[in-house]
C-alpha positions in Angstrom: 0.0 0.0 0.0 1.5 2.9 -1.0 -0.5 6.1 1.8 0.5 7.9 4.5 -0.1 5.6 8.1 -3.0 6.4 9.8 -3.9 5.9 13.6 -4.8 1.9 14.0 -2.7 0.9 11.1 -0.5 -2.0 11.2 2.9 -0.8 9.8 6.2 -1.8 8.5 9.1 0.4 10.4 12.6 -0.8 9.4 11.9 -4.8 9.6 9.6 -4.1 12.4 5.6 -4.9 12.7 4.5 -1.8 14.6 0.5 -0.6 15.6 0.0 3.3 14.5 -1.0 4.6 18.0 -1.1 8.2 17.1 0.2 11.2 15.6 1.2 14.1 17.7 2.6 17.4 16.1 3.6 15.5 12.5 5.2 12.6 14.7 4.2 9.1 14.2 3.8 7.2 17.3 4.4 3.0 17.3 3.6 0.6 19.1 4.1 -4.0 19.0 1.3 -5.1 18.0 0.7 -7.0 21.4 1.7 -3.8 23.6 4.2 -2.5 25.5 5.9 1.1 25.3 5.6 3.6 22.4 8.4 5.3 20.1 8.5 8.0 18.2 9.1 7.8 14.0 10.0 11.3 12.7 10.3 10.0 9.1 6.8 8.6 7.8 8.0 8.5 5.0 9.7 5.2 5.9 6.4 3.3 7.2 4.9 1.1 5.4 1.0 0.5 5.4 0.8 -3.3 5.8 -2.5 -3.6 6.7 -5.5 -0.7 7.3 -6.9 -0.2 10.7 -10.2 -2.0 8.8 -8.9 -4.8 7.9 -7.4 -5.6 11.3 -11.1 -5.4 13.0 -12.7 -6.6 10.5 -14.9 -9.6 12.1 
C-alpha cells in the first residue's frame, strides 16, 4: 500500500511490525502489536502500510 499511516494501522518500520497509536505534532507514534511502550518515528515517509486499521477489525 503505497499512503500515508493512519492511527490503528499496522505498519512496517525498518523490519519491524508496529501498531500506529497516534500522531502528535507530524510525529508518528508506534507501538508492538501485542503492547508495550511507544516510540517515536520522525520520518513517515519510511512506514509502510501493511494492513489498514479495517482490515485488522474486521470480524
Amino acid at each position: 500500500m503505497n499512503r500515508h499511516p493512519e492511527v490503528g494501522d499496522q505498519v512496517d518500520d525498518a523490519g519491524r511490525t508496529a501498531i500506529v497509536t497516534d500522531i502528535r505534532k507530524g510525529t508518528w507514534y508506534l507501538r508492538h502489536p501485542h503492547g508495550g511502550p511507544e516510540w517515536p518515528v520522525e520520518d513517515p515517509e519510511r512506514l509502510r502500510v501493511t494492513r489498514t486499521r479495517t482490515e485488522r477489525t474486521k470480524t
